[in-house]
C-alpha positions as CSV (number, residue, x, y, z in Angstrom):
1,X,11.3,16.5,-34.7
2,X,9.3,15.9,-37.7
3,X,10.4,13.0,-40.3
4,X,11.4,14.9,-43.2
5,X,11.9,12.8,-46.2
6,X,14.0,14.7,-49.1
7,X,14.1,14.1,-52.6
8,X,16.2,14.7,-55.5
9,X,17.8,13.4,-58.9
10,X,20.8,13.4,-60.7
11,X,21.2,12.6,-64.8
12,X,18.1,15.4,-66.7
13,X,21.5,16.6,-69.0
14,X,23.4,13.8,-70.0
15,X,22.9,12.2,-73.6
16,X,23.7,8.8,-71.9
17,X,22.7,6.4,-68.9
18,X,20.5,6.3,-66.4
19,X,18.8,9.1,-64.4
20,X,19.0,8.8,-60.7
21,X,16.8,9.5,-57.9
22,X,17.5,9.4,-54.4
23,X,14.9,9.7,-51.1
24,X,16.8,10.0,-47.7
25,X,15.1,10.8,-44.1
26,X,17.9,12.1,-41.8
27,X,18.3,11.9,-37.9
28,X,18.0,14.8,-35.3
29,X,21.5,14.5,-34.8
30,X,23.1,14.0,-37.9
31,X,26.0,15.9,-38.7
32,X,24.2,18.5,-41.0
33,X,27.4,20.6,-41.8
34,X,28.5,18.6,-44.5
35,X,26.0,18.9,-46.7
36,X,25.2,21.4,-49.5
37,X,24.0,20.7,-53.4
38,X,25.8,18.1,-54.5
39,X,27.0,20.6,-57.5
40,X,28.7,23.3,-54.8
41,X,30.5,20.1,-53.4
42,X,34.1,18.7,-54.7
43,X,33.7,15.0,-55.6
44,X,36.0,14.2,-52.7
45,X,33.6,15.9,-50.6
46,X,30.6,14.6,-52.2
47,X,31.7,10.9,-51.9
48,X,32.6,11.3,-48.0
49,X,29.3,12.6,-47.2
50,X,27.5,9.7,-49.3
51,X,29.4,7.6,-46.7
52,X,28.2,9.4,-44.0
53,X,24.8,9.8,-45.0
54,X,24.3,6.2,-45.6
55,X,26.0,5.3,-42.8
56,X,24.1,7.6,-40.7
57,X,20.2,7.7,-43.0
58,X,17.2,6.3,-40.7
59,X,16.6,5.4,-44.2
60,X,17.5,5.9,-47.7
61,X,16.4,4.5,-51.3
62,X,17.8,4.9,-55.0
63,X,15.5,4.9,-57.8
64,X,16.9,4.4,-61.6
65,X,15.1,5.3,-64.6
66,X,17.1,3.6,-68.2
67,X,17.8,5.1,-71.5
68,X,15.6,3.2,-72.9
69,X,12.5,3.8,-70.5
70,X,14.0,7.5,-70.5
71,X,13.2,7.0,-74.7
72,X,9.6,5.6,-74.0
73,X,8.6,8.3,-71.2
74,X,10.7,11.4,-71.9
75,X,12.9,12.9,-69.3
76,X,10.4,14.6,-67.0
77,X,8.5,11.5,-66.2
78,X,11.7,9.2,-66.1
79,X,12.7,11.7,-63.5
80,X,9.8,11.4,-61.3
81,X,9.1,7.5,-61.6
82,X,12.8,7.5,-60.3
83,X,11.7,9.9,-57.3
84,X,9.1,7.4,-57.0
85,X,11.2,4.1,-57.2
86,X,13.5,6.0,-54.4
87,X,10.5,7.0,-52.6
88,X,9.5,2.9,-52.7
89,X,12.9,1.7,-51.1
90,X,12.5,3.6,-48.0
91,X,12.3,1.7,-44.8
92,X,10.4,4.2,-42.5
93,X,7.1,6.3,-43.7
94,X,7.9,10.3,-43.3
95,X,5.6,12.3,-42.0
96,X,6.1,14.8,-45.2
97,X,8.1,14.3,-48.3
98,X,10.1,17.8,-49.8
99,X,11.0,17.3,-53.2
100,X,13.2,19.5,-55.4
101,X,11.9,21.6,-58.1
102,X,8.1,22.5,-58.8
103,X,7.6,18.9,-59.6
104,X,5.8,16.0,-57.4
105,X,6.0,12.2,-58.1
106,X,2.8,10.3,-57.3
107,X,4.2,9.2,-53.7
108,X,1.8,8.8,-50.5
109,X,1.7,11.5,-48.0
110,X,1.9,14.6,-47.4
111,X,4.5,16.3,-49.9
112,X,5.9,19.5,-51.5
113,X,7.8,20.5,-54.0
114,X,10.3,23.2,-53.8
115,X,12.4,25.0,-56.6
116,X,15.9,24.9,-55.8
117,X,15.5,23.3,-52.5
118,X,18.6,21.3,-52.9
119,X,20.3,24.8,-51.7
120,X,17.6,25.1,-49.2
121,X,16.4,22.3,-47.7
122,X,19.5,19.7,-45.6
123,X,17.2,16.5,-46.6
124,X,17.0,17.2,-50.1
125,X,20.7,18.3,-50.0
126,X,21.8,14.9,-49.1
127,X,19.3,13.0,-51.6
128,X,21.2,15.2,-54.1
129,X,23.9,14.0,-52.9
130,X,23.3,10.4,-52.7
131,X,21.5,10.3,-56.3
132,X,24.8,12.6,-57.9
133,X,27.6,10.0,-56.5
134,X,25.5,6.3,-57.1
135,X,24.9,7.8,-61.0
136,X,28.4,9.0,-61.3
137,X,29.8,5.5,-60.1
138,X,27.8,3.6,-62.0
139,X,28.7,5.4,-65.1
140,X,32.4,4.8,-63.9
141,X,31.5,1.1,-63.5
142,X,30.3,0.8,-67.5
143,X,32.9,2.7,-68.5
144,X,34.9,-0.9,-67.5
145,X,32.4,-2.6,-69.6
146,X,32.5,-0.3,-72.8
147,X,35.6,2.1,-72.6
148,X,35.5,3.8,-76.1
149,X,33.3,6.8,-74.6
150,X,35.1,7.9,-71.8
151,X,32.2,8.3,-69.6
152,X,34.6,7.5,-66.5
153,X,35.1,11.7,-67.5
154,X,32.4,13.6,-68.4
155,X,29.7,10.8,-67.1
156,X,27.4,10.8,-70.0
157,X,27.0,14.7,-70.4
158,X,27.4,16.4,-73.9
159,X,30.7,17.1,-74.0
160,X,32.3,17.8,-77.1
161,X,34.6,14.7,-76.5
162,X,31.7,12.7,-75.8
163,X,30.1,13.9,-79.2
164,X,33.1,13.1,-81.0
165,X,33.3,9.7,-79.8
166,X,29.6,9.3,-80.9
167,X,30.6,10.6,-84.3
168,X,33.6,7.5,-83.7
169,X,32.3,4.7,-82.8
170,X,28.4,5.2,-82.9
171,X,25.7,5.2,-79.9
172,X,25.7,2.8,-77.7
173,X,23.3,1.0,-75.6
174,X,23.3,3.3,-73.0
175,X,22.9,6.2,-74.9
176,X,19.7,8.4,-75.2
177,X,17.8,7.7,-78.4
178,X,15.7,10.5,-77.6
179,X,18.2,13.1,-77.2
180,X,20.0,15.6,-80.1
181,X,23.2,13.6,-79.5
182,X,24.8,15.4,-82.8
183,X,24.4,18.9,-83.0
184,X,23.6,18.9,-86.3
């Protein structure tokens, strides 16, 4: 069996935080049944196969881009220097990389990108998975920190109670400089 390294992120949308990648290579005999895009999954279901799939990885990495490097870079590259700071965390070298979308990050070895391959592909599935629930907890985790935005909700997307807190109390730190935050 050929090591098949998939990769995906989480976080193009949202006004606020970080976007996440996530690179994962899977064993032969993983239990491949509970995976699927991490957006066809409950979030019950979601975090109980990030368990697994950590549990069970030959190897797996998490690459964050900020909101302010997000700013500096724009979205597209922040997404793939996160594929690539995922790619970088991995403990064993894949013998090719499948990455969704028509995208590539400048990682080594052979590689390919495929659109929607996070319904497609079971490596790039669980990297979807992976890079959905670490973004989603950590913006549960500021939402201790800064409260007033309820991101512990809606997670930094564009919500309309998201924009109205904006319109309340202001951006924060963690909020996207670069994005239409206000509609108008």
């Amino acid at each position: 069996m050929k090591l098949v390294c998939g990769i995906d992120e989480a976080g193009r949308g949202p006004i606020a935080g970080p976007v996440t990648a996530a690179a994962v290579i899977l064993p032969a005999d993983f239990p491949f049944s509970i995976l699927d895009d991490s957006k066809a999954l409950s979030e019950v279901k979601r975090n109980s196969a990030a368990e697994i799939i950590m549990g069970e990885a030959l190897t797996f990495g998490t690459g964050w881009v900020w909101p302010s490097e997000i700013d500096k870079i724009n979205i597209h590259h922040a997404s793939l220097l996160a594929m690539k700071r995922a790619f970088s965390m991995l403990t064993v070298v894949p013998e090719i990389s499948m990455i969704d979308g028509k995208f590539i990050p400048d990682i080594y070895g052979d590689k390919t990108a495929i659109i929607k391959g996070d319904m497609k592909i079971r490596e790039i599935q669980a990297a979807s998975i992976l890079a959905k629930t670490a973004r989603d907890r950590w913006m549960i985790r500021y939402s201790w920190i800064d409260p007033r935005y309820g991101f512990e909700k809606h997670k930094g997307y564009p919500t309309v109670e998201h924009r109205t807190k904006c319109r309340e109390f202001g951006i924060s730190y963690i909020h996207r400089k670069s994005y239409r935050i206000f509609k108008d």
